[in-house]
PDB file of N, H, CA, C and O in Angstrom:
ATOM      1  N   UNK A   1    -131.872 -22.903 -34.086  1.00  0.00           N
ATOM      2  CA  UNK A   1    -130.935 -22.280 -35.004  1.00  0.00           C
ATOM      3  C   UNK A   1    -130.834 -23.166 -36.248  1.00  0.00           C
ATOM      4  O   UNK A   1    -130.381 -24.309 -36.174  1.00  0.00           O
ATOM      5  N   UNK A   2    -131.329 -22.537 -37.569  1.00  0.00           N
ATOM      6  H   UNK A   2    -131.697 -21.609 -37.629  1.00  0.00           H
ATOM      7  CA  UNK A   2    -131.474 -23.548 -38.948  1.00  0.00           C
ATOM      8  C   UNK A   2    -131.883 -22.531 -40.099  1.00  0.00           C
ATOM      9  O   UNK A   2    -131.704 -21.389 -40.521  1.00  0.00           O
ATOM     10  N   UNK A   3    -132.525 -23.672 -40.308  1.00  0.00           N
ATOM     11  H   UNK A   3    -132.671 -24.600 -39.965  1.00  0.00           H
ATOM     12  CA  UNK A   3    -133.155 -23.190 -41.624  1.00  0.00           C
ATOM     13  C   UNK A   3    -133.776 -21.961 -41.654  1.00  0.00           C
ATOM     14  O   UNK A   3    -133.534 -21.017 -42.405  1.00  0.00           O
ATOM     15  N   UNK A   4    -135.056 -22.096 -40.284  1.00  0.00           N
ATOM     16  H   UNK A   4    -135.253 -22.863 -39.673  1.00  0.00           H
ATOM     17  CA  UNK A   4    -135.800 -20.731 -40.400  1.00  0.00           C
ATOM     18  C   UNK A   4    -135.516 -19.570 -39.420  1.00  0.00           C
ATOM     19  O   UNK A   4    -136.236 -18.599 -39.188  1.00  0.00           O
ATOM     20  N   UNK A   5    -133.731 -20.029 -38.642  1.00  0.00           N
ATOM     21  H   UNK A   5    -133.146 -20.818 -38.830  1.00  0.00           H
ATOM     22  CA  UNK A   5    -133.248 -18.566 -38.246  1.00  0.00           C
ATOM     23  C   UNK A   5    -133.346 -17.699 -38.975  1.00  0.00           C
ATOM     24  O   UNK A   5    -133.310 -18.305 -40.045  1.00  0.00           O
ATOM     25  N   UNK A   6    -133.477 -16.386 -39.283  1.00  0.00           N
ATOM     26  H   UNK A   6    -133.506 -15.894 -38.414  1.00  0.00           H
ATOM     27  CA  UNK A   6    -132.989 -15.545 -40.626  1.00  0.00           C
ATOM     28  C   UNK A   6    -131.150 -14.970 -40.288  1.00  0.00           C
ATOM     29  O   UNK A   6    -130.296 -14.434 -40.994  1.00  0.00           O
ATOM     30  N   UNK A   7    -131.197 -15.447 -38.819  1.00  0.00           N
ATOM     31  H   UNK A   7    -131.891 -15.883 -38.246  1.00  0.00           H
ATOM     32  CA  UNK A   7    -129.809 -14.521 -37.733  1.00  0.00           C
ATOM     33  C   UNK A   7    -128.559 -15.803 -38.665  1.00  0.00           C
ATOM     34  O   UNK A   7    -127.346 -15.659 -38.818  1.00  0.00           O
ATOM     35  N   UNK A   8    -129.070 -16.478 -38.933  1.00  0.00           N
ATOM     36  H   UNK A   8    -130.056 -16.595 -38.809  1.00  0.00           H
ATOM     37  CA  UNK A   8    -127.789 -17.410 -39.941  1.00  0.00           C
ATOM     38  C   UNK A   8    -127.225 -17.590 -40.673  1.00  0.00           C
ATOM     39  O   UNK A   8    -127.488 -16.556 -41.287  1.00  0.00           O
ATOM     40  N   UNK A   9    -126.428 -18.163 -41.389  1.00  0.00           N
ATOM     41  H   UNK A   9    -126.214 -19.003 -40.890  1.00  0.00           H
ATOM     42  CA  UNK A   9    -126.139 -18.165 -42.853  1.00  0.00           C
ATOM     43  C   UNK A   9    -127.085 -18.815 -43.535  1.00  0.00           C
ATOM     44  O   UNK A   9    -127.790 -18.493 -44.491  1.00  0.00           O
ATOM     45  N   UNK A  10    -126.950 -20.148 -42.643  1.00  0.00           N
ATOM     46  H   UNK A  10    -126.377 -20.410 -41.866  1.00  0.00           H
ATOM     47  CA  UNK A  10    -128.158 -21.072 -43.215  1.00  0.00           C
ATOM     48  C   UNK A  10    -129.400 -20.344 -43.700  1.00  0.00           C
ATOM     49  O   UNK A  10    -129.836 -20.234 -44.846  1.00  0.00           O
ATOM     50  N   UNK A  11    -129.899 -19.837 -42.454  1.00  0.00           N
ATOM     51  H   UNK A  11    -129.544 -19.926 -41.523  1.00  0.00           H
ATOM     52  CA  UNK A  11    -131.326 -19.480 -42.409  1.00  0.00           C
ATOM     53  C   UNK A  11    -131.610 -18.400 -43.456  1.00  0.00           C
ATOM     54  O   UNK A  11    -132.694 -18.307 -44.032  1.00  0.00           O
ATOM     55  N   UNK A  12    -130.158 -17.274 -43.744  1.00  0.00           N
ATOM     56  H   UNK A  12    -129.278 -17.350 -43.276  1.00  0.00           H
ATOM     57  CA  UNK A  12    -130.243 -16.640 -44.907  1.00  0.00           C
ATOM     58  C   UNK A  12    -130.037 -17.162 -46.224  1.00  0.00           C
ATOM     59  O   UNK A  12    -130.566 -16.567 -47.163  1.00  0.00           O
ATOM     60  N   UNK A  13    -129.488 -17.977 -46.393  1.00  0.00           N
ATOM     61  H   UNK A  13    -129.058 -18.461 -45.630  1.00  0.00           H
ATOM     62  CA  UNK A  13    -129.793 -19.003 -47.845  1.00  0.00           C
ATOM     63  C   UNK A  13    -130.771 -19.475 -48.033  1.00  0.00           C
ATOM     64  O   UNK A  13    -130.993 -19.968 -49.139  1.00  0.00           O
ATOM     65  N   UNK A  14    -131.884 -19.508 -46.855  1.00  0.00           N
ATOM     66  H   UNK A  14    -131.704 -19.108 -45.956  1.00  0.00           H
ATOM     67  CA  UNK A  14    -133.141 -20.810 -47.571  1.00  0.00           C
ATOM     68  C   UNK A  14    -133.684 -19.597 -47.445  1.00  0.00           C
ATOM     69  O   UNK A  14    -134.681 -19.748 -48.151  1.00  0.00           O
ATOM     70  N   UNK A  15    -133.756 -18.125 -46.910  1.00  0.00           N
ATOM     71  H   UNK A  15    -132.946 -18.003 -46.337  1.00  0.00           H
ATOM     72  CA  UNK A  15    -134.767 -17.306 -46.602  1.00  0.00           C
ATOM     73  C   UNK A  15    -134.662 -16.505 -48.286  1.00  0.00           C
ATOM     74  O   UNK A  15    -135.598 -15.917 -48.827  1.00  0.00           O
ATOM     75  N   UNK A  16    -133.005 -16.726 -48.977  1.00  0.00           N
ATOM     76  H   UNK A  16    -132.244 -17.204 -48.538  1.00  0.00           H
ATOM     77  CA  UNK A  16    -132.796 -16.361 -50.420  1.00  0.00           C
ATOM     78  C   UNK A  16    -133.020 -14.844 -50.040  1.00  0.00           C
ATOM     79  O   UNK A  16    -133.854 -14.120 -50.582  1.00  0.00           O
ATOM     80  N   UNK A  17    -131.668 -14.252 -48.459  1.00  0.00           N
ATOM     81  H   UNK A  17    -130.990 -14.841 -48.018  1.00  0.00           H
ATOM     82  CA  UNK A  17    -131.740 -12.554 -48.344  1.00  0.00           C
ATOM     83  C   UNK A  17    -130.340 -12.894 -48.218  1.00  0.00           C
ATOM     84  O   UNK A  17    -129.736 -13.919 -47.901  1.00  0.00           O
ATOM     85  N   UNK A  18    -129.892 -11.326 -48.679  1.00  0.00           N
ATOM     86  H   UNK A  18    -130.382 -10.493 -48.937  1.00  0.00           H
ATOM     87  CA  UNK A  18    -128.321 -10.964 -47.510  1.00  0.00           C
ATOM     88  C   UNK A  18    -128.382 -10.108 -46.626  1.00  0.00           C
ATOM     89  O   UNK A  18    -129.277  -9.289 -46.418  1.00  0.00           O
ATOM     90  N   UNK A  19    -127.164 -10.322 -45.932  1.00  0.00           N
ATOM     91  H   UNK A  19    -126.436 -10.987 -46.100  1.00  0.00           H
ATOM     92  CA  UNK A  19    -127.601  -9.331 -44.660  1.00  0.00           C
ATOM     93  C   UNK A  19    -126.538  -9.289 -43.961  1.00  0.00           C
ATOM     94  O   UNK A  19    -125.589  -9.374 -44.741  1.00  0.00           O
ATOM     95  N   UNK A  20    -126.184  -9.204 -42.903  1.00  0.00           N
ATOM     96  H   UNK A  20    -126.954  -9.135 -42.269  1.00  0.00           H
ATOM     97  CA  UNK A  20    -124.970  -9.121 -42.312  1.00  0.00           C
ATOM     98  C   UNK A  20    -124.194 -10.758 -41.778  1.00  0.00           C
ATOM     99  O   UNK A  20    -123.004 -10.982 -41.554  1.00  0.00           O
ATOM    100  N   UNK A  21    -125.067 -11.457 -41.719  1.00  0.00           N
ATOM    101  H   UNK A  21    -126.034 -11.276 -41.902  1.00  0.00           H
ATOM    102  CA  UNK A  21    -124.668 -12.861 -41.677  1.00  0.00           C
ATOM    103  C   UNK A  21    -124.117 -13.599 -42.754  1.00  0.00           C
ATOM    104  O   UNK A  21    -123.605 -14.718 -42.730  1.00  0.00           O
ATOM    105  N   UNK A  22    -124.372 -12.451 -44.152  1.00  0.00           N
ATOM    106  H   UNK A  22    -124.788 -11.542 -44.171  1.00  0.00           H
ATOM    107  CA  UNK A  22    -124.335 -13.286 -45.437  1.00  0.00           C
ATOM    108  C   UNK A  22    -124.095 -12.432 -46.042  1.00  0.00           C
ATOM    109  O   UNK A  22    -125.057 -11.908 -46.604  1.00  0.00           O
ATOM    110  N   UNK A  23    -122.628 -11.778 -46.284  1.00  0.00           N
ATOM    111  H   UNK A  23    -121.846 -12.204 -45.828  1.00  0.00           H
ATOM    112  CA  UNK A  23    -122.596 -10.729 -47.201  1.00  0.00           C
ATOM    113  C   UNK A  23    -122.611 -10.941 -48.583  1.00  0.00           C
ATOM    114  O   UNK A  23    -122.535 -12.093 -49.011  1.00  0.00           O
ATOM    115  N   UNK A  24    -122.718  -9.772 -49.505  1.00  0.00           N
ATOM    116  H   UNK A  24    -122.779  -8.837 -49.158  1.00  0.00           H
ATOM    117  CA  UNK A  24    -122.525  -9.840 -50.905  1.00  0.00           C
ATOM    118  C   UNK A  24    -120.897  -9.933 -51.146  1.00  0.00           C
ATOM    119  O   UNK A  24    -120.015  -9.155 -50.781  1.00  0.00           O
ATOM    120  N   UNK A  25    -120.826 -10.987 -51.784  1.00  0.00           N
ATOM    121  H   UNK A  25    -121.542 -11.619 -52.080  1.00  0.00           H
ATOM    122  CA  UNK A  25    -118.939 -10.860 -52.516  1.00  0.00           C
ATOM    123  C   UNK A  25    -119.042  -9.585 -53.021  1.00  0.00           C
ATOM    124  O   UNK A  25    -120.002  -9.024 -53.549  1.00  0.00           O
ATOM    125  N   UNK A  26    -117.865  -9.181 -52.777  1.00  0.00           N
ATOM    126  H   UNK A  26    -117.085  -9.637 -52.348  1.00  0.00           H
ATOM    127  CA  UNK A  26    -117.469  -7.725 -53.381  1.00  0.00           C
ATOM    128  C   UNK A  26    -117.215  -7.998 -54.982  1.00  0.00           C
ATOM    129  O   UNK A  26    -116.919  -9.010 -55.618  1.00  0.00           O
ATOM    130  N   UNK A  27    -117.520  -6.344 -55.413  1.00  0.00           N
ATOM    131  H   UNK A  27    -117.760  -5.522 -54.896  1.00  0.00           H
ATOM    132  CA  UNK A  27    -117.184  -6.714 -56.789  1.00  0.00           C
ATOM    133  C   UNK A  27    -115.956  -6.814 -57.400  1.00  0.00           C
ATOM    134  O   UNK A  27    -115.272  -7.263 -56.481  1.00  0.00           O
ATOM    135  N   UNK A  28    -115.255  -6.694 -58.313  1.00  0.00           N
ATOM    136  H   UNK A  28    -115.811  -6.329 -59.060  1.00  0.00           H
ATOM    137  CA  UNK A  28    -113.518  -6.618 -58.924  1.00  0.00           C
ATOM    138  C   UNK A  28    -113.470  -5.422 -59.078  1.00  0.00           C
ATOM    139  O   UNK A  28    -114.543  -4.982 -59.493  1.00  0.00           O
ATOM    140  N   UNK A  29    -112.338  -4.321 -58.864  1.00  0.00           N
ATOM    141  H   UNK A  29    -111.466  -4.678 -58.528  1.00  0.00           H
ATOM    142  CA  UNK A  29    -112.735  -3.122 -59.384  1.00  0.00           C
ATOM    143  C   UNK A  29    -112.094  -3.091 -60.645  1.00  0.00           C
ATOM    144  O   UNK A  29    -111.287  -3.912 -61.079  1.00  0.00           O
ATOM    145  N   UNK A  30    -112.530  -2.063 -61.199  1.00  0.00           N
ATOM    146  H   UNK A  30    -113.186  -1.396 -60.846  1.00  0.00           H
ATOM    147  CA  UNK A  30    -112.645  -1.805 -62.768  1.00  0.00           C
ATOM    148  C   UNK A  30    -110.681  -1.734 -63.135  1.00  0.00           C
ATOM    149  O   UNK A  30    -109.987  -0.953 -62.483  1.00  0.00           O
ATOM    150  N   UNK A  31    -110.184  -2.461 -63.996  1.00  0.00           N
ATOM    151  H   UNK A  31    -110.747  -3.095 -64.525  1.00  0.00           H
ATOM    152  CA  UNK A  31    -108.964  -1.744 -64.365  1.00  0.00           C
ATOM    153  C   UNK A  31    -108.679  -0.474 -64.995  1.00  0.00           C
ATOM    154  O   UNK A  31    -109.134  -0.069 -66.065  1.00  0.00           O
ATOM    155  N   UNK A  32    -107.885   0.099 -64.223  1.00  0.00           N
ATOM    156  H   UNK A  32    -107.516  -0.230 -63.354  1.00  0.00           H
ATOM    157  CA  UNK A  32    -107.637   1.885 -64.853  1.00  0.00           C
ATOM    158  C   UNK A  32    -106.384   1.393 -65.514  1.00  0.00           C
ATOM    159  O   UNK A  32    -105.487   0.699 -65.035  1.00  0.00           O
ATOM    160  N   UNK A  33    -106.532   1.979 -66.907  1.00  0.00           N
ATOM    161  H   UNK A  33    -107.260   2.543 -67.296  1.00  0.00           H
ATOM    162  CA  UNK A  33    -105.449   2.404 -68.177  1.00  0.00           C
ATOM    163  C   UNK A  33    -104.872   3.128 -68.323  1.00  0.00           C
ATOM    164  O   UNK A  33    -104.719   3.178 -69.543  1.00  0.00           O
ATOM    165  N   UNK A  34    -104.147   4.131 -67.720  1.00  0.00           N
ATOM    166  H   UNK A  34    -104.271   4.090 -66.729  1.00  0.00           H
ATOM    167  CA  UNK A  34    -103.359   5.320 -67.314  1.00  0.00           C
ATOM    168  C   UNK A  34    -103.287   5.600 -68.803  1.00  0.00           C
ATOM    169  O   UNK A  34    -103.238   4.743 -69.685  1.00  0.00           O
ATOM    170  N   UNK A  35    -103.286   7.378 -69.019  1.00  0.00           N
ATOM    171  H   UNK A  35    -103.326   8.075 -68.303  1.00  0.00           H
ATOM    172  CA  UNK A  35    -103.830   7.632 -70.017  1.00  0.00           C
ATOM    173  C   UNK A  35    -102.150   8.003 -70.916  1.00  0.00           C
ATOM    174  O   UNK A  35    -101.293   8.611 -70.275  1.00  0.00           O
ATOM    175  N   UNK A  36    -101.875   7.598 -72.286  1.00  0.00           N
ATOM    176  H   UNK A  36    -102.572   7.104 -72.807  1.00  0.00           H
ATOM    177  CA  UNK A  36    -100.579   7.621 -72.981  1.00  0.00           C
ATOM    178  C   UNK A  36    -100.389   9.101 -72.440  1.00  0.00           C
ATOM    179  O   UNK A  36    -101.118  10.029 -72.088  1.00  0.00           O
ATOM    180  N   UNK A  37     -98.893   8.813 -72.571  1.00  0.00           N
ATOM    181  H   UNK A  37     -98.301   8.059 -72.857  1.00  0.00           H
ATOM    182  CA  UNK A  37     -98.116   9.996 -72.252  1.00  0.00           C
ATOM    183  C   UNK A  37     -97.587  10.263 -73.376  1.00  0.00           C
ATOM    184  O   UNK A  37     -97.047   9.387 -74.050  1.00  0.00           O
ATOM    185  N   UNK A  38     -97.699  12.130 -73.927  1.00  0.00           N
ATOM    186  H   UNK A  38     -98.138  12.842 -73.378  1.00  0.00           H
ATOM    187  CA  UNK A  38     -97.201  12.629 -74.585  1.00  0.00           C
ATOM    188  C   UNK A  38     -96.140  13.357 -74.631  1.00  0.00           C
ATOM    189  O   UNK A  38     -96.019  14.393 -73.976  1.00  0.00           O
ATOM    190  N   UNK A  39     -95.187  12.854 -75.474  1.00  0.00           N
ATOM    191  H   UNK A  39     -95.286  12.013 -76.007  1.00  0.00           H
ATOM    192  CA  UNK A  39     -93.747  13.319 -75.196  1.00  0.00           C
ATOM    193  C   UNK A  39     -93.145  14.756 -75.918  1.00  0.00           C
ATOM    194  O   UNK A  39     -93.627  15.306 -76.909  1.00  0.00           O
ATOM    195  N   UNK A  40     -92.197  15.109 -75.292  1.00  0.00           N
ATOM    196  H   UNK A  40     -91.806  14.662 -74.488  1.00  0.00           H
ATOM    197  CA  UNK A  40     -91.868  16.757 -76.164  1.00  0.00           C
ATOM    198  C   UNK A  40     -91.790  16.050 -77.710  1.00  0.00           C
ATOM    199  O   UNK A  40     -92.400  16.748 -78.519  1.00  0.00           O
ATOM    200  N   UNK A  41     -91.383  15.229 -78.117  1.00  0.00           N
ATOM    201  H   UNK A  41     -90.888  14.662 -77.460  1.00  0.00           H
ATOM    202  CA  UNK A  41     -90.746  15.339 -79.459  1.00  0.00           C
ATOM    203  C   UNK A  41     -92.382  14.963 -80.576  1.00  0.00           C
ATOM    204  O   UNK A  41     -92.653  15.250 -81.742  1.00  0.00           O
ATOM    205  N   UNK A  42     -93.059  14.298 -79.611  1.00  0.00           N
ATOM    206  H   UNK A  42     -92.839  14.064 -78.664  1.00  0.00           H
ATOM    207  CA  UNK A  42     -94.828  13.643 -80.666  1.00  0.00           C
ATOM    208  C   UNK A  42     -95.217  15.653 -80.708  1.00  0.00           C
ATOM    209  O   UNK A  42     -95.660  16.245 -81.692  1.00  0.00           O
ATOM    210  N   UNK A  43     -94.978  16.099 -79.755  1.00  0.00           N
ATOM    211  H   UNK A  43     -94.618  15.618 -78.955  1.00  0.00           H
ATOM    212  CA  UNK A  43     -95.756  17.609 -79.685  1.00  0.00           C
ATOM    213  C   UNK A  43     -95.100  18.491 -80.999  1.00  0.00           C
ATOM    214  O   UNK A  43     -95.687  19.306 -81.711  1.00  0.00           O
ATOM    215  N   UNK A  44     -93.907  18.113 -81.055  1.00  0.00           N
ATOM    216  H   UNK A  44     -93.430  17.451 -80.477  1.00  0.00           H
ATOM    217  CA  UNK A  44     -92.630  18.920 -81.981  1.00  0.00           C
ATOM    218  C   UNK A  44     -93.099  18.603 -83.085  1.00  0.00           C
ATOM    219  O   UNK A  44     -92.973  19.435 -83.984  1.00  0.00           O
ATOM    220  N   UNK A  45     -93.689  17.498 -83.346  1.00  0.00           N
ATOM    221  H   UNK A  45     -93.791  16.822 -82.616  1.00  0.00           H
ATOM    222  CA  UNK A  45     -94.225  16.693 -84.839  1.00  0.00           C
ATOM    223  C   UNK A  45     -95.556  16.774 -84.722  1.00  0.00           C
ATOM    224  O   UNK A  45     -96.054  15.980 -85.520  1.00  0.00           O
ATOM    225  N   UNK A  46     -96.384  17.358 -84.105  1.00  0.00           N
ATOM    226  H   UNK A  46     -95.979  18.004 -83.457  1.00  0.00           H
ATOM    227  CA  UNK A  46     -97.637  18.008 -84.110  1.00  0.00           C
ATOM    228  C   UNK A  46     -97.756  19.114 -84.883  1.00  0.00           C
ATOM    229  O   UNK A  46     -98.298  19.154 -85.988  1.00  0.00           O
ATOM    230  N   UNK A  47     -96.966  20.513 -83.977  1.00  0.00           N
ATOM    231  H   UNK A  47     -96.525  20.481 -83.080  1.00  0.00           H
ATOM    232  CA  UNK A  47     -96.955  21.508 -85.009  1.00  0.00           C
ATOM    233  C   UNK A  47     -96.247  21.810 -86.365  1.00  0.00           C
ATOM    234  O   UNK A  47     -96.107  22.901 -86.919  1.00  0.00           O
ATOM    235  N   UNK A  48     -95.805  20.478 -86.791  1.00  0.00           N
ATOM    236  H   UNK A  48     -95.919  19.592 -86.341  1.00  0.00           H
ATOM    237  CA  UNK A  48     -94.936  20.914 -87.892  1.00  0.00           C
ATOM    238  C   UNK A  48     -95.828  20.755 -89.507  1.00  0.00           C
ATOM    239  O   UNK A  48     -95.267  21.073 -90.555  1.00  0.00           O
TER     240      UNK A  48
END
């Protein structure tokens, strides 16, 4: 059990795979911007 396990962490770092011994870090998820809210009175000064 080493270097040339691939069943390792080790052995998946020198083998330079991932796999289930060695997952990928997850990514960040994206920030959502909730979209402006339009109020009765911006709408009132729309149609005018």
């Amino acid at each position: 059990m080493g270097k040339g396990d691939v069943k390792t962490k080790r052995g998946k770092i020198v083998n330079g795979s991932f796999g289930v011994s060695r997952p990928h870090k997850a990514k960040k998820a994206a920030k959502v911007i909730p979209a402006a809210k339009v109020t009765p009175v911006a709408k009132a000064a729309k149609k005018a």
